[in-house]
Wavefront OBJ file of the C-alpha trace (Angstrom):
o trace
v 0.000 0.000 0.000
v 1.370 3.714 -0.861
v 0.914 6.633 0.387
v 0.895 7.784 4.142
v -0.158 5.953 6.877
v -3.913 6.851 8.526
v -2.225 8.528 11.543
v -0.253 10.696 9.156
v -3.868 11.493 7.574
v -5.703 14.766 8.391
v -8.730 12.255 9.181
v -5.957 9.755 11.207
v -4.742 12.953 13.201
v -8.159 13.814 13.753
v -9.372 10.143 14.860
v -6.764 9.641 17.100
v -6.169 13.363 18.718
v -10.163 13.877 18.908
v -12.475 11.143 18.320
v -10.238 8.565 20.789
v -9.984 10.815 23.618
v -13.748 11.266 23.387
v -14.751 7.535 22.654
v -12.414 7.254 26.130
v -14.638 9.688 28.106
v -17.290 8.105 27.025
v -16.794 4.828 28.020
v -16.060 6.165 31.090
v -18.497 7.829 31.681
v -21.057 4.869 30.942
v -19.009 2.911 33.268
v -19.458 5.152 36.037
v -23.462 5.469 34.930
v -23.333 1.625 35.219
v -22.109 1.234 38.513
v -24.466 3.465 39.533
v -27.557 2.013 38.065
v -26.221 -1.651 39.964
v -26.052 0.144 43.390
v -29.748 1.096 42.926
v -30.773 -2.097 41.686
v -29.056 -3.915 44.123
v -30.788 -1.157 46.690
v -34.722 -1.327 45.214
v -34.175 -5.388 45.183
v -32.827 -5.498 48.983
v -35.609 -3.094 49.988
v -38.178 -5.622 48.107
v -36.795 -8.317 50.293
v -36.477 -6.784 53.277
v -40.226 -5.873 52.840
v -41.733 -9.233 52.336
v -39.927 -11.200 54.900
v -43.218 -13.269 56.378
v -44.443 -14.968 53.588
v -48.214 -13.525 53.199
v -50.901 -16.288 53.323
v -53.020 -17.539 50.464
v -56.348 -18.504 50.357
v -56.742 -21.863 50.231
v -56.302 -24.790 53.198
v -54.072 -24.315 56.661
v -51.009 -25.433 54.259
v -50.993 -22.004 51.965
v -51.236 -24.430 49.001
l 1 2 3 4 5 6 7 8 9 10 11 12 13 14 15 16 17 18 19 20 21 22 23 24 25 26 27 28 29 30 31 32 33 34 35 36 37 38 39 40 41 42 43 44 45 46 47 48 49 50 51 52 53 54 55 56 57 58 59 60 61 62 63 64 65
């Protein structure tokens, strides 16, 4: 192949001086937003359990079946 090489490109200088960085911060970012949506997850579900500790009764015979 001739020519330059894609970092030696205006659009290879821009990909990897712009575009990278950002990609970068981004993943971060949805990383962070991630961890974040877990913790509450993990909260709501151990507030759920915490909540229905006795089991509630059904109708039906003395067995709940």
């Amino acid at each position: 192949m001739s020519g330059p090489s894609f970092f030696q490109t205006y659009m290879g200088q821009r990909f990897y001086e712009t575009t990278m960085p950002q990609l970068v911060r981004q993943l971060g970012r949805l990383n962070d937003n991630l961890e974040r949506l877990v913790a509450v997850a993990e909260q709501h579900a151990g507030q759920k359990q915490s909540a229905s500790v006795e089991p509630v009764p059904t109708p039906g015979n003395s067995e709940g079946r």
